[in-house]
C-alpha positions as CSV (number, residue, x, y, z in Angstrom):
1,X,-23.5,7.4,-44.2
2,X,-25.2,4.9,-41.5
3,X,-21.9,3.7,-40.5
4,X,-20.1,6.6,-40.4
5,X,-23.1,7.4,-37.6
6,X,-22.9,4.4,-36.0
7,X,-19.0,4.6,-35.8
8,X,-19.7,8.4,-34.1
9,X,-21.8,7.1,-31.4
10,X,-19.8,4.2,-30.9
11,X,-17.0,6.7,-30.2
12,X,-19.0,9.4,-28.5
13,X,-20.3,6.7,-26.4
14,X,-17.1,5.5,-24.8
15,X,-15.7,8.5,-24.4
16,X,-19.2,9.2,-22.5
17,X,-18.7,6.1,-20.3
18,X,-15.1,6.2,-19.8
19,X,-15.8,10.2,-18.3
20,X,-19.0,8.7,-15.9
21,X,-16.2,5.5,-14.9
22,X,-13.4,7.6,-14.1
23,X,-15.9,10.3,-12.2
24,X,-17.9,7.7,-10.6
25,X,-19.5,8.6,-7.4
26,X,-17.6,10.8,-4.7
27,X,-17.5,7.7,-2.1
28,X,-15.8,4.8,-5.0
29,X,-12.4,4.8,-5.7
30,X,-10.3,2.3,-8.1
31,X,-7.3,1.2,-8.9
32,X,-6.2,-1.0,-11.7
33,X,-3.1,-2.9,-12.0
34,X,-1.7,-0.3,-14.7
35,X,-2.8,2.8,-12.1
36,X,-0.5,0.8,-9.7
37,X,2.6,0.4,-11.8
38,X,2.7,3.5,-12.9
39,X,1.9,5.1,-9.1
40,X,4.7,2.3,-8.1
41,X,7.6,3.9,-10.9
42,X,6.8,7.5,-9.5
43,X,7.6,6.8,-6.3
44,X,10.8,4.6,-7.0
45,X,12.6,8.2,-7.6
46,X,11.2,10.0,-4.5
47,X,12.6,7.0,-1.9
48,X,14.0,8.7,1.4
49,X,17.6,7.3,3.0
50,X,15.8,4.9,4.3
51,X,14.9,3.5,1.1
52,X,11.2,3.9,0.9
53,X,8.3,6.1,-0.2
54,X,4.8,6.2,0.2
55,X,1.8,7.7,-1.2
56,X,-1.5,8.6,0.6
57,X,-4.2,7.3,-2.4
58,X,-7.3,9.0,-0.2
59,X,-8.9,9.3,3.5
60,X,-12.3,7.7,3.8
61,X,-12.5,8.2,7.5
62,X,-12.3,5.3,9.3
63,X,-9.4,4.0,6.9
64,X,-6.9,5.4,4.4
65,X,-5.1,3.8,1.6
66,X,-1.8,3.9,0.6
67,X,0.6,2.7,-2.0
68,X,4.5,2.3,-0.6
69,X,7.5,1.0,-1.8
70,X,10.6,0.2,-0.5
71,X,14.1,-1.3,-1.3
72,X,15.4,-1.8,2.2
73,X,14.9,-2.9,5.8
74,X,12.2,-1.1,7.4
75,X,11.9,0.1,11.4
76,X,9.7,-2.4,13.7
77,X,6.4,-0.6,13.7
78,X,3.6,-0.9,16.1
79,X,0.5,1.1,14.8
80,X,-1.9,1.2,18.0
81,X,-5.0,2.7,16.4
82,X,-5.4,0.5,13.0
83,X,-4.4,-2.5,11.2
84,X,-3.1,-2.7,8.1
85,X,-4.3,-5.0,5.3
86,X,-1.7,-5.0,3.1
87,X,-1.8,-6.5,-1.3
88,X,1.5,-6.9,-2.5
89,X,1.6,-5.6,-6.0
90,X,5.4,-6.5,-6.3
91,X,8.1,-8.2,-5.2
92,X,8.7,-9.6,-2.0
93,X,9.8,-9.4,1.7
94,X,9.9,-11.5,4.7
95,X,7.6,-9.9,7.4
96,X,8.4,-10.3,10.8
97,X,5.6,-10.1,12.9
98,X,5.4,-10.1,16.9
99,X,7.6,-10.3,19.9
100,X,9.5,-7.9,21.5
101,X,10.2,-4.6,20.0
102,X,14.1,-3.5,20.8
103,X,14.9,0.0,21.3
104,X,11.2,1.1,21.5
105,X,10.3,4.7,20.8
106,X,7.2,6.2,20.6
107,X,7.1,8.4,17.1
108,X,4.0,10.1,17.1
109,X,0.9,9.5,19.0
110,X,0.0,5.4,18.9
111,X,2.6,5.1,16.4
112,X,5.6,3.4,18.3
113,X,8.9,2.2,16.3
114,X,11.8,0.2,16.9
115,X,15.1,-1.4,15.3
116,X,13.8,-5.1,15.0
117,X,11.9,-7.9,17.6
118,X,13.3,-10.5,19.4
119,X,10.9,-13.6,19.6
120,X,9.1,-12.4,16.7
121,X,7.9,-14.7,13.8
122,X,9.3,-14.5,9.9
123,X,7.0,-15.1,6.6
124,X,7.8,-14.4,3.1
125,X,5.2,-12.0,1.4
126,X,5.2,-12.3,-2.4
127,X,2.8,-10.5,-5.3
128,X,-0.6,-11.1,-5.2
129,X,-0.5,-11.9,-1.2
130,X,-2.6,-10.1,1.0
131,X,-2.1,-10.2,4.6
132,X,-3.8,-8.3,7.5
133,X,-1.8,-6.9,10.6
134,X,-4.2,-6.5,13.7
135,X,-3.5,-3.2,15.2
136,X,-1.1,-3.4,18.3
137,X,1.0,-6.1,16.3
138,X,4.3,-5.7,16.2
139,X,5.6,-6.0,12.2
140,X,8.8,-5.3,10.1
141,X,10.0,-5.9,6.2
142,X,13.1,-7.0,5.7
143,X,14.4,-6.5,2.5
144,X,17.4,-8.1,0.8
145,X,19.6,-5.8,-0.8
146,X,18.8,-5.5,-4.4
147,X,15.0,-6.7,-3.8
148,X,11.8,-4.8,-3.3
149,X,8.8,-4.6,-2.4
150,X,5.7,-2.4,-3.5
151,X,2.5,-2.6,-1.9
152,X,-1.4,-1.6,-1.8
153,X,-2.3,-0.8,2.3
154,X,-5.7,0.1,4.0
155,X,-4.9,1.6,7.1
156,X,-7.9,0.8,9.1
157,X,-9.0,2.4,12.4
158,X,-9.3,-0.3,15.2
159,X,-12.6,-0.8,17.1
């Protein structure tokens, strides 16, 4: 009889503590590995023509966080009013950063776009990088076909 109690708390205990985790208090927020994968597989079916999706994970103010993923060449971006720090969860990309943005086009308010950058510079981002673009930068994934990329992305308001 004792164990069969013990073996009822245990179970009414985690249950308990898995609840208060998951809950947690309104200003925390995580996301494991698994949350990530699965969050990554839903969005593979809702790409656009452009071969991407993205999904707004919350809005904490003075930064937002987002999961995208994408299977093609994205437009030069230029965010004016944040950076973005950026974990890959998978794949990889090379990200070309700076320069000269060709065929500039202003989008939406501080959010100017472009077809690529001419005097830019190239790195390969792989899983488990994380790399920070300051706001105003100039940046662009290139994709080969048949690759992708997912990745984790506070969008953080610049100062």
């Amino acid at each position: 009889m004792k164990l069969t109690n013990i073996f009822l708390f245990i179970v009414v205990a985690q249950a308990f503590l898995a609840q208060a985790f998951a809950a947690g208090p309104a200003d925390f927020r995580a996301w494991t590995p698994n949350d990530l994968k699965l969050r990554q597989k839903a969005l593979v079916p809702k790409m656009n023509e452009f071969k991407q999706a993205a999904e707004n994970l919350g809005d904490f103010g003075n930064h937002t966080a987002w999961l995208a993923h994408r299977e093609a060449n994205g437009e030069m971006e230029i965010h004016q009013g944040w950076a973005d720090l950026m974990f890959v969860v998978s794949g990889e990309a090379t990200l070309l950063i700076g320069g000269k943005v060709v065929n500039a086009r202003t989008t939406s308010p501080g959010e100017i776009r472009g077809t690529t950058s001419t005097g830019g510079e190239k790195k390969v981002i792989r899983q488990g990088d994380v790399v920070q673009v300051a706001a105003g930068v100039p940046h662009q994934f290139l994709i080969p076909a048949g690759r992708q990329i997912t990745f984790f992305t506070m969008k953080i308001a610049a100062q």
